[in-house]
PyMOL Python script that loads the backbone (N, CA, C, O; Angstrom):
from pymol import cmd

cmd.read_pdbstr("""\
ATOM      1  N   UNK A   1     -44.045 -26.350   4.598  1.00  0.00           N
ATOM      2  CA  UNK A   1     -45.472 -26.079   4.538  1.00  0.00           C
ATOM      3  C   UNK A   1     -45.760 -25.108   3.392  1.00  0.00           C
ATOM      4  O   UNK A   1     -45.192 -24.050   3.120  1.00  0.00           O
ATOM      5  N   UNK A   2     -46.842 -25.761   2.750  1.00  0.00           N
ATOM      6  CA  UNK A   2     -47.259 -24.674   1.824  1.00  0.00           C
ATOM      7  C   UNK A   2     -47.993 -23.389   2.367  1.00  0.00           C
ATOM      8  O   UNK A   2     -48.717 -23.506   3.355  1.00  0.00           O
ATOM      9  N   UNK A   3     -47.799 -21.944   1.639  1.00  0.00           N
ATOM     10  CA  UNK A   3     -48.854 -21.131   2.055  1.00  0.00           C
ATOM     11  C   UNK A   3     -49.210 -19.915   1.386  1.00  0.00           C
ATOM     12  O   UNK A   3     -48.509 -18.928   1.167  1.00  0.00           O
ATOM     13  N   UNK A   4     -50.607 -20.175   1.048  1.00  0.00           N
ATOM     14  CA  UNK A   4     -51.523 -19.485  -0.428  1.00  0.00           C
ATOM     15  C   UNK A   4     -51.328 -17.557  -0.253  1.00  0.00           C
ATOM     16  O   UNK A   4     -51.657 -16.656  -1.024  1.00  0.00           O
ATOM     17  N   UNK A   5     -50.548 -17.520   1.323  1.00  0.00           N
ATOM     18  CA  UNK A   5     -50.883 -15.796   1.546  1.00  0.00           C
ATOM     19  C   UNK A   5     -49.388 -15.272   0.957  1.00  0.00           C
ATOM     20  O   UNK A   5     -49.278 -14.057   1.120  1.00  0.00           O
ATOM     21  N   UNK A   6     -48.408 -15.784   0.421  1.00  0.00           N
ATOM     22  CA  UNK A   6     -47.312 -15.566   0.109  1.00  0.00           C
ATOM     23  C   UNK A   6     -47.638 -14.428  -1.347  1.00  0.00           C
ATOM     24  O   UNK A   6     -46.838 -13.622  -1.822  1.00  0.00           O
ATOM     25  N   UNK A   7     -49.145 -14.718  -1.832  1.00  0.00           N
ATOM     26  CA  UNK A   7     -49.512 -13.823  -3.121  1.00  0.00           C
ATOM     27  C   UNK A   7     -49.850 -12.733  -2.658  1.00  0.00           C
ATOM     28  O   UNK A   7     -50.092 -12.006  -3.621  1.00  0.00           O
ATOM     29  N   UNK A   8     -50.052 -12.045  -1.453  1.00  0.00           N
ATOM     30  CA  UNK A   8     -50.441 -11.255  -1.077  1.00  0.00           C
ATOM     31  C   UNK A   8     -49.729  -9.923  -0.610  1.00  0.00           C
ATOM     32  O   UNK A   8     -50.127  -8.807  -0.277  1.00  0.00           O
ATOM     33  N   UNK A   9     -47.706 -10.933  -0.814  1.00  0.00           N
ATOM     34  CA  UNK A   9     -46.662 -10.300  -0.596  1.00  0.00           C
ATOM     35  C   UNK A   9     -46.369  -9.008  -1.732  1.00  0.00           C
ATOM     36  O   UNK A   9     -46.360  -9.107  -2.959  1.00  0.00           O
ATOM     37  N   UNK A  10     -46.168  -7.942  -1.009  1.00  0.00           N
ATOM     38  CA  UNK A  10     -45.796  -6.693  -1.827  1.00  0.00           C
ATOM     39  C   UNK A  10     -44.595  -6.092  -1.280  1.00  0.00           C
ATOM     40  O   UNK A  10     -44.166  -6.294  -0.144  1.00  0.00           O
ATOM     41  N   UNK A  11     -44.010  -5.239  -2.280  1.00  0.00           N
ATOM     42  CA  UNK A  11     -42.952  -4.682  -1.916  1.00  0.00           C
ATOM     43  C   UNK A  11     -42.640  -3.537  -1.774  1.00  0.00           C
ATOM     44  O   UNK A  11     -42.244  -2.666  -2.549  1.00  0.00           O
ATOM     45  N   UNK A  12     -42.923  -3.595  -0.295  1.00  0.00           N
ATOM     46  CA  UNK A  12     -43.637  -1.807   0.480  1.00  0.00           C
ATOM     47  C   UNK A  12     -42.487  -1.601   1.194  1.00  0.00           C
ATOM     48  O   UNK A  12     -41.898  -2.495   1.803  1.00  0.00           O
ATOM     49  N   UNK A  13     -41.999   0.050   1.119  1.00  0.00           N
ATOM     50  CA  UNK A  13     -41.224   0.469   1.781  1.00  0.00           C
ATOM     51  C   UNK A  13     -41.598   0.815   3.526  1.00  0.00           C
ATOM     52  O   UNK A  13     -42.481   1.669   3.605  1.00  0.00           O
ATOM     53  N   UNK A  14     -41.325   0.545   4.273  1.00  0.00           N
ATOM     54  CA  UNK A  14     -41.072   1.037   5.348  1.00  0.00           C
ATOM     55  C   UNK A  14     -41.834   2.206   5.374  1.00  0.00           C
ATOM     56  O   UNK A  14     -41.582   3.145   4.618  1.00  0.00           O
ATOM     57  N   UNK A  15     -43.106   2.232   6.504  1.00  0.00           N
ATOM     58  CA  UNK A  15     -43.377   3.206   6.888  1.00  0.00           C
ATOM     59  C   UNK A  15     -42.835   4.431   8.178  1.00  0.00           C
ATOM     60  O   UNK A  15     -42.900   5.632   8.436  1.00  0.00           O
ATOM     61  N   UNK A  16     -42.338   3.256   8.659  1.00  0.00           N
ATOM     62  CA  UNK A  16     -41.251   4.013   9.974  1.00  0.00           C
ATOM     63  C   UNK A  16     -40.065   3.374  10.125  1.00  0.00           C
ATOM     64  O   UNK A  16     -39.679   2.565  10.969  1.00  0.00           O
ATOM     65  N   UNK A  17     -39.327   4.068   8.774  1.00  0.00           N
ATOM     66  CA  UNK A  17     -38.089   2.920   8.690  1.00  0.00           C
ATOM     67  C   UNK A  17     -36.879   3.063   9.956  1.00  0.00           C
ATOM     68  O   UNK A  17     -35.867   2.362   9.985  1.00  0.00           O
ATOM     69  N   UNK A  18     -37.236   4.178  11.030  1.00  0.00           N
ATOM     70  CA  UNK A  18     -36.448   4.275  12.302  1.00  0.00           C
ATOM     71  C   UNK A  18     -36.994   3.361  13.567  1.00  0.00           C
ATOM     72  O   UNK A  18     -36.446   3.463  14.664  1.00  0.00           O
ATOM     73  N   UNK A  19     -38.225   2.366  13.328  1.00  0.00           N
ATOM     74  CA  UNK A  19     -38.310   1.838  14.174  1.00  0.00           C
ATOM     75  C   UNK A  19     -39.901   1.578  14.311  1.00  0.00           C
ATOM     76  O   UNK A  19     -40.699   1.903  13.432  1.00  0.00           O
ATOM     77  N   UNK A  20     -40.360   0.767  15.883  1.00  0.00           N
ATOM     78  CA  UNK A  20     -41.861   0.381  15.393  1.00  0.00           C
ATOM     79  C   UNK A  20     -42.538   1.652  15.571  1.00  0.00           C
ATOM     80  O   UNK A  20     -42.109   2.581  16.255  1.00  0.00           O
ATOM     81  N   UNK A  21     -43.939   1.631  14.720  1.00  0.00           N
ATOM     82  CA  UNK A  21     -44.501   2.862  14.630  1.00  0.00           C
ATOM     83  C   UNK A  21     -44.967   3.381  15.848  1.00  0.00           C
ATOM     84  O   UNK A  21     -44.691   4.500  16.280  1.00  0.00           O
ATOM     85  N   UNK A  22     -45.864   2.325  16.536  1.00  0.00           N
ATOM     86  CA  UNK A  22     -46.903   2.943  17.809  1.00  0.00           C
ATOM     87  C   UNK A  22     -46.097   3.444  18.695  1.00  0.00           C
ATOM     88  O   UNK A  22     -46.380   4.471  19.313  1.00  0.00           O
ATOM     89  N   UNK A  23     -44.625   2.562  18.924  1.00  0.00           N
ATOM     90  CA  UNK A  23     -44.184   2.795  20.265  1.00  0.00           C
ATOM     91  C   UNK A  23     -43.072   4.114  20.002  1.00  0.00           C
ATOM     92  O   UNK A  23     -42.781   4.844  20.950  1.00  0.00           O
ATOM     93  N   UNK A  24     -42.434   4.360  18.502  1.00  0.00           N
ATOM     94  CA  UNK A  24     -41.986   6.068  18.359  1.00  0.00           C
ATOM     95  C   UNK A  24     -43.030   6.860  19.024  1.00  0.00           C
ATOM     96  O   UNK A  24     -42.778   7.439  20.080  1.00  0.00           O
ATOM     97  N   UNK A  25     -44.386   6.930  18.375  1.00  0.00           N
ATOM     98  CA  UNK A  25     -45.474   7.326  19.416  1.00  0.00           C
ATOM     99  C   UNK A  25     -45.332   7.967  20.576  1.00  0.00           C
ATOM    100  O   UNK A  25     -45.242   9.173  20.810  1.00  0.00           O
ATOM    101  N   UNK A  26     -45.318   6.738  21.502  1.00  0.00           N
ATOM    102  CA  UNK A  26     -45.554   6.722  22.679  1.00  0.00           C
ATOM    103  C   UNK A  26     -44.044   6.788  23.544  1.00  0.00           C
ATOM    104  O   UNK A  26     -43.860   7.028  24.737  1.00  0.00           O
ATOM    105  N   UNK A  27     -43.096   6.494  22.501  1.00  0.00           N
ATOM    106  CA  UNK A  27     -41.874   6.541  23.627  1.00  0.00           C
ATOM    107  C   UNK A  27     -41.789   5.593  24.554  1.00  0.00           C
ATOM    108  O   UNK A  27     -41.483   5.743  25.736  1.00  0.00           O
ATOM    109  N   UNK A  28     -42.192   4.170  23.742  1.00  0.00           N
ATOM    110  CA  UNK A  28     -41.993   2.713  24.166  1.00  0.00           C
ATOM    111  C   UNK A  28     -40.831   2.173  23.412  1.00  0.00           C
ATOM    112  O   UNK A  28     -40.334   2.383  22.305  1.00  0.00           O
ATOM    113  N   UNK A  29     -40.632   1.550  24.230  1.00  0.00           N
ATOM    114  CA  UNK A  29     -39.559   0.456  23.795  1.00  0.00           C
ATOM    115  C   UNK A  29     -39.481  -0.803  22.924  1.00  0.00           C
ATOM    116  O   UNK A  29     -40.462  -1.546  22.949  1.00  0.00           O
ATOM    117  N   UNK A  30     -38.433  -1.133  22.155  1.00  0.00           N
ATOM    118  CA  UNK A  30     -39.115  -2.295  21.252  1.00  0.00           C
ATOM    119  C   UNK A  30     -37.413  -3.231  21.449  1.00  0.00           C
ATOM    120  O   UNK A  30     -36.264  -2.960  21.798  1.00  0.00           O
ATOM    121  N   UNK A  31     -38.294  -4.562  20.913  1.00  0.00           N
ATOM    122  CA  UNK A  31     -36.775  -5.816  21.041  1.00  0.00           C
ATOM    123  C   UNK A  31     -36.101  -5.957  19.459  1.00  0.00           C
ATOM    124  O   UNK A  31     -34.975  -5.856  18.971  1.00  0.00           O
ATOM    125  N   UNK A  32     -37.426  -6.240  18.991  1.00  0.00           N
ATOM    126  CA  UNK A  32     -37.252  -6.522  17.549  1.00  0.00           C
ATOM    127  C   UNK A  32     -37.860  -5.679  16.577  1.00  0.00           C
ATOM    128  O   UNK A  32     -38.627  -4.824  17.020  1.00  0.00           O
ATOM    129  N   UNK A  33     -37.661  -5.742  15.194  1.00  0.00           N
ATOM    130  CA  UNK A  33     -38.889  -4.913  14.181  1.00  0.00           C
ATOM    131  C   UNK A  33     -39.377  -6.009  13.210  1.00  0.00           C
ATOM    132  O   UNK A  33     -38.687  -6.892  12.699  1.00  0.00           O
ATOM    133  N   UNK A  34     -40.482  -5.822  13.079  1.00  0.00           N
ATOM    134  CA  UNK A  34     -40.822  -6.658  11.783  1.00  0.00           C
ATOM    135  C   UNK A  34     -41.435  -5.974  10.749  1.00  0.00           C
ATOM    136  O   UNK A  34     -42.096  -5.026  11.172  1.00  0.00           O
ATOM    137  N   UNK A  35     -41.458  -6.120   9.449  1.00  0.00           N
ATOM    138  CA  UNK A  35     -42.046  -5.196   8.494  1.00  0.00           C
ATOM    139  C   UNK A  35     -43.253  -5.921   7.948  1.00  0.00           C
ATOM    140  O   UNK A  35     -43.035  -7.106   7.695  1.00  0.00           O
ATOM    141  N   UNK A  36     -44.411  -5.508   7.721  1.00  0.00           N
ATOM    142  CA  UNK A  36     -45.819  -5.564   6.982  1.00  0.00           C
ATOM    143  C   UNK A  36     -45.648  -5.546   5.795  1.00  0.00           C
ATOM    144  O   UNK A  36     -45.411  -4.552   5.108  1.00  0.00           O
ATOM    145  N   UNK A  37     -45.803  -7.177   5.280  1.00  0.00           N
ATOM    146  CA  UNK A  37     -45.056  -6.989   3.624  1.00  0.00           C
ATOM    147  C   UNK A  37     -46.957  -6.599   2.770  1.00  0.00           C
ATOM    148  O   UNK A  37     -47.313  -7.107   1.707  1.00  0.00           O
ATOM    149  N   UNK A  38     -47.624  -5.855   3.413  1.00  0.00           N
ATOM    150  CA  UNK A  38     -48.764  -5.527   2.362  1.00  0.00           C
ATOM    151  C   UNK A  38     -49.222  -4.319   2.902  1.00  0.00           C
ATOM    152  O   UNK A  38     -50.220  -3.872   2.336  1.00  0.00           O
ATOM    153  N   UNK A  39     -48.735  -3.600   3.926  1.00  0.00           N
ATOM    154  CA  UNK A  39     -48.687  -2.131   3.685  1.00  0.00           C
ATOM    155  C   UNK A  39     -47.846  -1.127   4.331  1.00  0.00           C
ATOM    156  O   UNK A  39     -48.038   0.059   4.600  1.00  0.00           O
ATOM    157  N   UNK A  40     -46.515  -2.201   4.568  1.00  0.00           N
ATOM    158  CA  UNK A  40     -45.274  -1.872   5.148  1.00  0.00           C
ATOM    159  C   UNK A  40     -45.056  -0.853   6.608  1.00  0.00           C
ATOM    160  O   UNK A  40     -44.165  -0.043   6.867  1.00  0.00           O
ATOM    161  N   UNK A  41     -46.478  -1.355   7.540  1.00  0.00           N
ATOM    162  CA  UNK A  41     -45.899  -1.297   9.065  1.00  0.00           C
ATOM    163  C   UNK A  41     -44.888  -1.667   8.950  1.00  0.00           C
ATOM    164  O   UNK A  41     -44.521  -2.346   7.991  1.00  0.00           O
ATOM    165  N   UNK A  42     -44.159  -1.311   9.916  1.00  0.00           N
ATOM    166  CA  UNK A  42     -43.137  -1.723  10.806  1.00  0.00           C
ATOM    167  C   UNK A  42     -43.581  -1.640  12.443  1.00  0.00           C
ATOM    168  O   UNK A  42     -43.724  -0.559  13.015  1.00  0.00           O
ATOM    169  N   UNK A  43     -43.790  -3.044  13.148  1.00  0.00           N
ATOM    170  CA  UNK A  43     -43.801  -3.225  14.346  1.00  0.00           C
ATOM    171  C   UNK A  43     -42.794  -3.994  15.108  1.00  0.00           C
ATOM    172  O   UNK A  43     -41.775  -4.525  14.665  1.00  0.00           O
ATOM    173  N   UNK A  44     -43.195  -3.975  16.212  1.00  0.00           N
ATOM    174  CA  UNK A  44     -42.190  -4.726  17.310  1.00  0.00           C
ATOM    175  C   UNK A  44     -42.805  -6.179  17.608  1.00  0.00           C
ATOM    176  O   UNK A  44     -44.021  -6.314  17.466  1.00  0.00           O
ATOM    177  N   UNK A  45     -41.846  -7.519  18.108  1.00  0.00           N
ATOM    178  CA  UNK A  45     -41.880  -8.427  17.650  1.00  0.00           C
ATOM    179  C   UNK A  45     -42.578  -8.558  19.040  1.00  0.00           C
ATOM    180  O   UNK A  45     -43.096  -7.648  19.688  1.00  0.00           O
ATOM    181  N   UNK A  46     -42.470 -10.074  19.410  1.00  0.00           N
ATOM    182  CA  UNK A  46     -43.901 -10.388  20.583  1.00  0.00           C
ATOM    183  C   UNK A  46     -42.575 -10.272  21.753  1.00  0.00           C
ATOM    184  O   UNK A  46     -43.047 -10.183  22.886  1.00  0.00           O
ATOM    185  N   UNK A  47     -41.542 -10.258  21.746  1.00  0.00           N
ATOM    186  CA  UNK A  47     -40.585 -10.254  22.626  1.00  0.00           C
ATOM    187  C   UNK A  47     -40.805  -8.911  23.481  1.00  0.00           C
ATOM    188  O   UNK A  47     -40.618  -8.722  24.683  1.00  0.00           O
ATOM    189  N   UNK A  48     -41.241  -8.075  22.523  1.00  0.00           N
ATOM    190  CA  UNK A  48     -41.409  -6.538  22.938  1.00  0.00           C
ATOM    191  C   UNK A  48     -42.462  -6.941  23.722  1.00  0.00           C
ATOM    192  O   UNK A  48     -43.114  -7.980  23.833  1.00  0.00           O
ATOM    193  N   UNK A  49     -42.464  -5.262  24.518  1.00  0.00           N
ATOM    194  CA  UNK A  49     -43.222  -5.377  25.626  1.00  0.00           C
ATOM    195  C   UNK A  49     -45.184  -4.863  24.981  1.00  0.00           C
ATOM    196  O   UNK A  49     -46.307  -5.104  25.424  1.00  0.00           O
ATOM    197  N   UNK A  50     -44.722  -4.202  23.943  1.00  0.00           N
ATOM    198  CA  UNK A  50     -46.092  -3.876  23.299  1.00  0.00           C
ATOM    199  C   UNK A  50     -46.870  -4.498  22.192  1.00  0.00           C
ATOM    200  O   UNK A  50     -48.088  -4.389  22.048  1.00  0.00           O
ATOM    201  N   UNK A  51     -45.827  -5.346  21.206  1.00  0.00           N
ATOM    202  CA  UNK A  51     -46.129  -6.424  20.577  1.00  0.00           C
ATOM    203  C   UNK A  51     -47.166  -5.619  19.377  1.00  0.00           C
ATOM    204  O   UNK A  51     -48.256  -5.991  18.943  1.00  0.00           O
ATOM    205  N   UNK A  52     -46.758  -4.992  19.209  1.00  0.00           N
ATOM    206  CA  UNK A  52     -46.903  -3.998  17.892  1.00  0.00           C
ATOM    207  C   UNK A  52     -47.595  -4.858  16.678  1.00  0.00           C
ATOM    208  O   UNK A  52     -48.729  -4.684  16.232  1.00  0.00           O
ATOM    209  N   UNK A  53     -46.598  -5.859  16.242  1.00  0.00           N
ATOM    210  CA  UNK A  53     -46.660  -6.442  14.683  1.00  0.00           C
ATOM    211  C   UNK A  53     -47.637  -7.553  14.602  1.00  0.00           C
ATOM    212  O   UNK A  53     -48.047  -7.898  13.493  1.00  0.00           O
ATOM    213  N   UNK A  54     -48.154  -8.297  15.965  1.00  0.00           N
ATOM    214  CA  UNK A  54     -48.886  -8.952  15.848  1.00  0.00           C
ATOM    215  C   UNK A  54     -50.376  -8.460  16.053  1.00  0.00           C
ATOM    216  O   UNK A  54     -51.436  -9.066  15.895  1.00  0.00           O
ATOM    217  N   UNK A  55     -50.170  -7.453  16.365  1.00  0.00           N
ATOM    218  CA  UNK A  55     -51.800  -6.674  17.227  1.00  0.00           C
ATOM    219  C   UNK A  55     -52.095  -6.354  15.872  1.00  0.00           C
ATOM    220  O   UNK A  55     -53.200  -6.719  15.470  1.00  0.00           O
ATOM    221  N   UNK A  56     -51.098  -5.550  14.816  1.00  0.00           N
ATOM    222  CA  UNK A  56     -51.427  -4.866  13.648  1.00  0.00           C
ATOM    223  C   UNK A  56     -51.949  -5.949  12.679  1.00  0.00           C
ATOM    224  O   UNK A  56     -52.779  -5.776  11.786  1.00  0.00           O
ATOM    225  N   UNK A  57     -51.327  -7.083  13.005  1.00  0.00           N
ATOM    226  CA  UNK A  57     -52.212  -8.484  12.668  1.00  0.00           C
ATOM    227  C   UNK A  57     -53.002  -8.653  12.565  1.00  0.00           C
ATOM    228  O   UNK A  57     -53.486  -9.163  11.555  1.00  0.00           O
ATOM    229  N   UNK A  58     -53.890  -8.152  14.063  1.00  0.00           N
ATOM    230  CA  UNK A  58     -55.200  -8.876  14.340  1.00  0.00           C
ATOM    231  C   UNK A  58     -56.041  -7.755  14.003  1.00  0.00           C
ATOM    232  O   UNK A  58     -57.169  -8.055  13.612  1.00  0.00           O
ATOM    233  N   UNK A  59     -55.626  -6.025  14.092  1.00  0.00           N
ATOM    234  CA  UNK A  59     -56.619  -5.270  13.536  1.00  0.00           C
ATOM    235  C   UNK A  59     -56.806  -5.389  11.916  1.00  0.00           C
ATOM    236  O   UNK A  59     -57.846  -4.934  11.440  1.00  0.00           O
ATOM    237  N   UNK A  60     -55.767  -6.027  10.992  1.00  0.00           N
ATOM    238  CA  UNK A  60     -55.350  -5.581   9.971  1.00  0.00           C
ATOM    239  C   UNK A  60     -55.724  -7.527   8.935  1.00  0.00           C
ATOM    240  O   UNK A  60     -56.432  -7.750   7.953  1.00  0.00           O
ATOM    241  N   UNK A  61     -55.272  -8.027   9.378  1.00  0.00           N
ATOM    242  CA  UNK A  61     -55.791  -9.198   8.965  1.00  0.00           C
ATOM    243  C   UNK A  61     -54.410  -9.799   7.742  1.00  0.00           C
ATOM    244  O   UNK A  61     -54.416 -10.918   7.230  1.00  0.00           O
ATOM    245  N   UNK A  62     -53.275  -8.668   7.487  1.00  0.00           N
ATOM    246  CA  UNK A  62     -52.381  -9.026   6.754  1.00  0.00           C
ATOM    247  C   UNK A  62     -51.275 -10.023   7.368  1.00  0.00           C
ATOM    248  O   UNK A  62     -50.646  -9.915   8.420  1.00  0.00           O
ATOM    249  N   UNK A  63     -51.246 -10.713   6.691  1.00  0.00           N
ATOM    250  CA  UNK A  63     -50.971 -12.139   6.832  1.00  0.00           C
ATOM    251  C   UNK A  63     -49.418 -11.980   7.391  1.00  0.00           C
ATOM    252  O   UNK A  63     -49.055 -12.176   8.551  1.00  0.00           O
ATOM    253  N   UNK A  64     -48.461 -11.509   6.090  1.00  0.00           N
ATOM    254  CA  UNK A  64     -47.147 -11.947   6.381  1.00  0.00           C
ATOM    255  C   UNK A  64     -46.121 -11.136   6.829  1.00  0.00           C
ATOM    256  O   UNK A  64     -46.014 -10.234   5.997  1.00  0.00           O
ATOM    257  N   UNK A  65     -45.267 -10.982   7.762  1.00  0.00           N
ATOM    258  CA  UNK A  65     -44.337 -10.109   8.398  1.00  0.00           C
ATOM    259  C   UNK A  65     -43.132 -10.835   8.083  1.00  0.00           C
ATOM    260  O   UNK A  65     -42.864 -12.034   8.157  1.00  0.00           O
ATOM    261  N   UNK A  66     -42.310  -9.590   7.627  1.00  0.00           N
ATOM    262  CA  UNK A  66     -40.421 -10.212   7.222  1.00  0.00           C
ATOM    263  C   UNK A  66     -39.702  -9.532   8.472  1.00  0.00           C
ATOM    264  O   UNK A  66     -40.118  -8.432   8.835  1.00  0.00           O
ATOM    265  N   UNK A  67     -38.676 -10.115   9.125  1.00  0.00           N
ATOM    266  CA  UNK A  67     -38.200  -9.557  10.073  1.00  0.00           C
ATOM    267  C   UNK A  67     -37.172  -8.358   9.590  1.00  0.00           C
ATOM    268  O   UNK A  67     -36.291  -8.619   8.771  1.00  0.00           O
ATOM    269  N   UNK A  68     -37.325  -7.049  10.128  1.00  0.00           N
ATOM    270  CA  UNK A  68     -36.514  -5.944   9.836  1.00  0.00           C
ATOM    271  C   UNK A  68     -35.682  -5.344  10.974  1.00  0.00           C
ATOM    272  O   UNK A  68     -35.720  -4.245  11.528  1.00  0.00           O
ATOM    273  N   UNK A  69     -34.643  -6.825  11.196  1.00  0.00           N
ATOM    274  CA  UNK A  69     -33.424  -6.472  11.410  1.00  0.00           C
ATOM    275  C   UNK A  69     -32.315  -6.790  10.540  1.00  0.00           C
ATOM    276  O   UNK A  69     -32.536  -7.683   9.721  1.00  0.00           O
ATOM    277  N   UNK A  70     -30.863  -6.111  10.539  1.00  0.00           N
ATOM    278  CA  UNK A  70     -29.768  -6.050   9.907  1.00  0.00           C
ATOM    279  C   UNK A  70     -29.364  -7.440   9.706  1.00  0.00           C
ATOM    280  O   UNK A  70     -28.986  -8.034  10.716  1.00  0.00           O
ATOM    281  N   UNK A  71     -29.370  -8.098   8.552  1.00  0.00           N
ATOM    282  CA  UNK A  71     -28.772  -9.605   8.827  1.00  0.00           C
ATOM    283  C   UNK A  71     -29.649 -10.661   8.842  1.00  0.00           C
ATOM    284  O   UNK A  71     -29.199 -11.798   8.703  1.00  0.00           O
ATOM    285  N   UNK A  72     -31.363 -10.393   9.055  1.00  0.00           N
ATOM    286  CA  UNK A  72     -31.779 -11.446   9.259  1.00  0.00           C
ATOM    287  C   UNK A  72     -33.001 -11.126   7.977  1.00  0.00           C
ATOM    288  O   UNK A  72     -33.655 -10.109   7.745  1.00  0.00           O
ATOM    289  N   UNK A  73     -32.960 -12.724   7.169  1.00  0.00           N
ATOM    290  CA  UNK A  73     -33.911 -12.464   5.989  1.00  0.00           C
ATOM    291  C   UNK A  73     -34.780 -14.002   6.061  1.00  0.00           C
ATOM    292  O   UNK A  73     -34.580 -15.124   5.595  1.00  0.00           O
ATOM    293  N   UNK A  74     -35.859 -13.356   6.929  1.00  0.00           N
ATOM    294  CA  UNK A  74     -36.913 -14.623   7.269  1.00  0.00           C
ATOM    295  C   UNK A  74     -38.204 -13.168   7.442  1.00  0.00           C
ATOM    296  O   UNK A  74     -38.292 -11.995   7.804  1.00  0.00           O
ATOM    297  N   UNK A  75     -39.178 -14.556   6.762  1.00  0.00           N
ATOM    298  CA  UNK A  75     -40.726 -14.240   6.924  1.00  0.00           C
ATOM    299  C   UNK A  75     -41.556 -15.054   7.551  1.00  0.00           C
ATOM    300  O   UNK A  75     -41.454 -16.265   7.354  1.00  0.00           O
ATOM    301  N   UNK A  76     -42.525 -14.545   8.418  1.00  0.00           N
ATOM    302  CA  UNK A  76     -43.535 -15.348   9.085  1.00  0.00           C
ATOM    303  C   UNK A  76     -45.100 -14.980   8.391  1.00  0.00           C
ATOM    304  O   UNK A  76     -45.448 -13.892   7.933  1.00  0.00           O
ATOM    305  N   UNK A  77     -45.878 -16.200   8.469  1.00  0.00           N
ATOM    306  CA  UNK A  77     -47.544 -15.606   8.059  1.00  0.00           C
ATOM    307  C   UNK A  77     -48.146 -15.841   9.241  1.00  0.00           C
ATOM    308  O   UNK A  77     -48.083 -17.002   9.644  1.00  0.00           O
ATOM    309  N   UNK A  78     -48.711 -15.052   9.901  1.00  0.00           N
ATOM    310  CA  UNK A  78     -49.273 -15.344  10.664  1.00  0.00           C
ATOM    311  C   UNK A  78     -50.871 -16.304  11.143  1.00  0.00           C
ATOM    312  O   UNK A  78     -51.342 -16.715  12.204  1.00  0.00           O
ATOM    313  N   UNK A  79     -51.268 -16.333   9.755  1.00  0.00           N
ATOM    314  CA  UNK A  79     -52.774 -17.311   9.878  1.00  0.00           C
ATOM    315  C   UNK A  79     -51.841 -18.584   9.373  1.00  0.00           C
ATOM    316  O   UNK A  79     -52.642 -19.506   9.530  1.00  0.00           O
ATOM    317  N   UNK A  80     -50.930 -19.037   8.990  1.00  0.00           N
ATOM    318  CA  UNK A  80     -50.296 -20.028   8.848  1.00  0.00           C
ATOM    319  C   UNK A  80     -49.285 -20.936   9.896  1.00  0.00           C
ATOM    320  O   UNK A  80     -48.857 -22.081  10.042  1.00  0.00           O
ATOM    321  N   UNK A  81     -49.223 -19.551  10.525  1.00  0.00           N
ATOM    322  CA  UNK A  81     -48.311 -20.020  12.068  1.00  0.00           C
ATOM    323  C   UNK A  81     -47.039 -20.566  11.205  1.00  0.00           C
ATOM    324  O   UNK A  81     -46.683 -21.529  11.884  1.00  0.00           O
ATOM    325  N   UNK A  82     -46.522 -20.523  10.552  1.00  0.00           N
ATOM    326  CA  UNK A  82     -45.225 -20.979   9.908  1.00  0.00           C
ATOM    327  C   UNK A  82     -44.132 -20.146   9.260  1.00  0.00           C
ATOM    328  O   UNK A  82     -44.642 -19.060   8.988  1.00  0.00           O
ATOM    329  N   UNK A  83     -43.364 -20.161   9.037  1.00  0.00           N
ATOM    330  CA  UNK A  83     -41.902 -19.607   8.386  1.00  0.00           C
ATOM    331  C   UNK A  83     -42.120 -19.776   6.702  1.00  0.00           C
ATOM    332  O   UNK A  83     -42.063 -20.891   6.184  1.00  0.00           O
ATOM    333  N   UNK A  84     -42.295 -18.933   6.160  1.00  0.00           N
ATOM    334  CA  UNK A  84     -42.107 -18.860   4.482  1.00  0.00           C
ATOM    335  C   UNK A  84     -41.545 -18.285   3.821  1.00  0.00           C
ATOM    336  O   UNK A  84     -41.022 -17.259   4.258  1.00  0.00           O
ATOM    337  N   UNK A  85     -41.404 -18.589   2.697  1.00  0.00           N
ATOM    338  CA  UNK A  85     -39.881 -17.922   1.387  1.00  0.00           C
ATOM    339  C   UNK A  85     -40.907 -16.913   1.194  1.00  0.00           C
ATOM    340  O   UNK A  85     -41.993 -16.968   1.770  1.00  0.00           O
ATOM    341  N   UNK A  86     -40.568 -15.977   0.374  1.00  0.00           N
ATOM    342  CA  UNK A  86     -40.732 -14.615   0.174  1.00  0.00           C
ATOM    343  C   UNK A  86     -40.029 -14.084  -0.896  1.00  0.00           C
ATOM    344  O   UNK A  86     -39.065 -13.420  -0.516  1.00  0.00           O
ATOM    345  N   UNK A  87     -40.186 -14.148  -2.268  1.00  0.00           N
ATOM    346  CA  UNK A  87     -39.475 -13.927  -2.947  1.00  0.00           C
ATOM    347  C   UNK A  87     -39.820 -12.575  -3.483  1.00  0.00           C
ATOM    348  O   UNK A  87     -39.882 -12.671  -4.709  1.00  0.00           O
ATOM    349  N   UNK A  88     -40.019 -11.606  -3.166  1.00  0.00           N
ATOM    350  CA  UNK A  88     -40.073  -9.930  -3.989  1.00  0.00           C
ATOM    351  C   UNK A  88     -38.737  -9.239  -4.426  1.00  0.00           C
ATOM    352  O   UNK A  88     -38.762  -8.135  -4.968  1.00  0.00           O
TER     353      UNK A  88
END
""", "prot")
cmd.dss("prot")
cmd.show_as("cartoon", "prot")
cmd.util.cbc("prot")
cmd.orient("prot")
């Protein structure tokens, strides 16, 4: 699948590179991390119980999240609902 939000990809460091932001916070728990490739949240994936990266989605409207775990190099867009390359 093609998808036009891949231009929107930047190459932002980690804002809470120890983990998702809200739930350091709050002293919640997380499954996964995903990173905010346009203003480098880092949230927790929908597996989590607080679902961090997609909420920051819906307040935030930025499209594409790369997963930020050790080993794994995949991106999702979320108004695309699909898996995309990511080349930064």
């Amino acid at each position: 699948m093609r998808c036009d939000h891949v231009n929107e990809v930047r190459d932002v460091p980690p804002r809470t590179p120890r983990g998702c932001e809200e739930c350091l916070k709050t002293g919640s728990r997380w499954v996964h991390l995903r990173l905010c490739r346009s203003c480098g949240h880092v949230g927790c994936c929908d597996s989590s119980p607080n679902r961090h990266a997609t909420k920051h989605f819906h307040a935030t409207r930025h499209p594409i999240v790369t997963s930020f775990e050790p080993g794994e190099d995949w991106s999702w867009c979320y108004v695309d609902e699909a898996e995309v390359d990511v080349d930064v």
